[in-house]
C-alpha positions as CSV (number, residue, x, y, z in Angstrom):
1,X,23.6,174.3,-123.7
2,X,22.4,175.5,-120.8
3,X,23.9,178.4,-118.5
4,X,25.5,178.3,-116.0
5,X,26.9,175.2,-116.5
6,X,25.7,172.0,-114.5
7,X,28.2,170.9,-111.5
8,X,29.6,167.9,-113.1
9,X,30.3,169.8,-116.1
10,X,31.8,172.8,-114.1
11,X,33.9,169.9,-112.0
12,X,35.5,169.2,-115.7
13,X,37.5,172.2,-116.3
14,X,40.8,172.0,-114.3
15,X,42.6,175.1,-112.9
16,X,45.2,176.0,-114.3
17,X,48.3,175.7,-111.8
18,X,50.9,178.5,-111.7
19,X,54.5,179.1,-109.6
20,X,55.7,181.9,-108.1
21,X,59.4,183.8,-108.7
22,X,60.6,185.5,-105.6
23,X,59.6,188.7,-107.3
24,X,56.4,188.1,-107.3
25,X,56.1,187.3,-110.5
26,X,53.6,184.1,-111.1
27,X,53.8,182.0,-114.1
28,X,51.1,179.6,-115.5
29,X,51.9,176.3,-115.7
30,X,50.3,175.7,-119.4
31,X,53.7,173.5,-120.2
32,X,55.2,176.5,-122.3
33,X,58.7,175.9,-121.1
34,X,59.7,178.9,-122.7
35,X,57.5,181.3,-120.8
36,X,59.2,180.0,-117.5
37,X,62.5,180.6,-119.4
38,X,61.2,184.0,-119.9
39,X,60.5,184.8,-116.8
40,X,63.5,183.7,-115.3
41,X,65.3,186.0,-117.3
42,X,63.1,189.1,-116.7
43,X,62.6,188.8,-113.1
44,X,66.0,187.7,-112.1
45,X,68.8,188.2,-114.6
46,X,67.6,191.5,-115.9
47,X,66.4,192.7,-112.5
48,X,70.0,192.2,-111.4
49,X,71.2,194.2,-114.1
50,X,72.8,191.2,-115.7
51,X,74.8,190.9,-112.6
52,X,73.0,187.2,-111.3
53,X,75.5,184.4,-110.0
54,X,74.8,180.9,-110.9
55,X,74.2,180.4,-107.0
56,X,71.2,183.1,-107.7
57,X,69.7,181.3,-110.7
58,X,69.9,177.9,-109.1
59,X,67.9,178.5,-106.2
60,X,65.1,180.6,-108.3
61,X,65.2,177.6,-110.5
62,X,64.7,175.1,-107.6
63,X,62.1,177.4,-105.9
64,X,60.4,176.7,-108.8
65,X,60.6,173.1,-109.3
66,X,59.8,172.9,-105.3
67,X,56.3,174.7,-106.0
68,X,55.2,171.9,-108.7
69,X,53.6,169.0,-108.6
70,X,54.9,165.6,-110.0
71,X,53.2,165.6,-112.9
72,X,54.2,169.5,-114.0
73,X,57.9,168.5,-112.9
74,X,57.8,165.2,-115.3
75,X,56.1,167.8,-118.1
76,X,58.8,170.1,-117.9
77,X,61.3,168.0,-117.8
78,X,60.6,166.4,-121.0
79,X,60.3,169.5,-122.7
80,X,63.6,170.7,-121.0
81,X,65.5,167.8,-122.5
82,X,63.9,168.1,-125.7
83,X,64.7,171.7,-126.2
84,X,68.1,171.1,-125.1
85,X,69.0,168.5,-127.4
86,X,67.4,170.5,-130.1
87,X,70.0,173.3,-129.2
88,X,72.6,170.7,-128.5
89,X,72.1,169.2,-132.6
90,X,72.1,172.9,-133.6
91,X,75.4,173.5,-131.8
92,X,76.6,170.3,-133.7
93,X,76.1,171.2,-137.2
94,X,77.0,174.9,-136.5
95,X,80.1,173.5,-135.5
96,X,80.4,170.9,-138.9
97,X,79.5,173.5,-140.8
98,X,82.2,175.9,-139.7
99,X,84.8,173.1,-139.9
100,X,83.7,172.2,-143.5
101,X,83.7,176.1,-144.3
102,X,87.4,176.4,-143.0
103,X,88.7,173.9,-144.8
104,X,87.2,175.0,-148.3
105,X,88.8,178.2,-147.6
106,X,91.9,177.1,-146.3
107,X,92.7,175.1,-149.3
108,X,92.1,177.5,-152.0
109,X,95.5,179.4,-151.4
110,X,97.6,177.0,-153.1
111,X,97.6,174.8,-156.1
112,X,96.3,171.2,-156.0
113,X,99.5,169.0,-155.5
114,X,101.6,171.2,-154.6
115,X,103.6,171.9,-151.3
116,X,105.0,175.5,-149.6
């Protein structure tokens, strides 16, 4: 292989977009949805001492969205419902489980058949 690398070859490699929190803070756009999570919560929720309104958090989250182009929106997205719903089934069983739990222990006061 031959260095540098030719133009075309150069051409290839894609930079890699970021977005910017109104700190200052710039996060890479590598489809880790995560790291924007992340970030959110270090720049503004601890930065306001845990103190941040939803009206706060909303517009650093549009901000965000507004910097990105279609295709990192669409991304995101996906992985933002698919996290979500893997929360959302997690939250589910939790709550099964905790049901099925209670009622084991609820039962093993009395005697099978009989009434208080």
């Amino acid at each position: 292989m031959r260095w540098p690398p030719s133009a075309p070859a150069a051409s290839k490699v894609k930079a890699m977009r970021s977005v910017r929190l109104s700190t200052g803070r710039e996060i890479v756009l590598d489809g880790d949805l995560l790291a924007i999570l992340e970030g959110l919560y270090r720049e503004v929720t601890l930065k306001h001492q845990l103190r941040v309104s939803f009206e706060d958090m909303l517009h650093e989250i549009q901000s965000l969205v507004d910097q990105m182009e279609e295709t990192d929106r669409k991304r995101y997205l996906v992985e933002s419902l698919f996290l979500n719903s893997v929360t959302y089934e997690n939250e589910m069983f939790d709550a099964y489980m905790r049901r099925l739990t209670s009622a084991k222990k609820r039962g093993r006061g009395r005697s099978a058949g009989r009434s208080a």
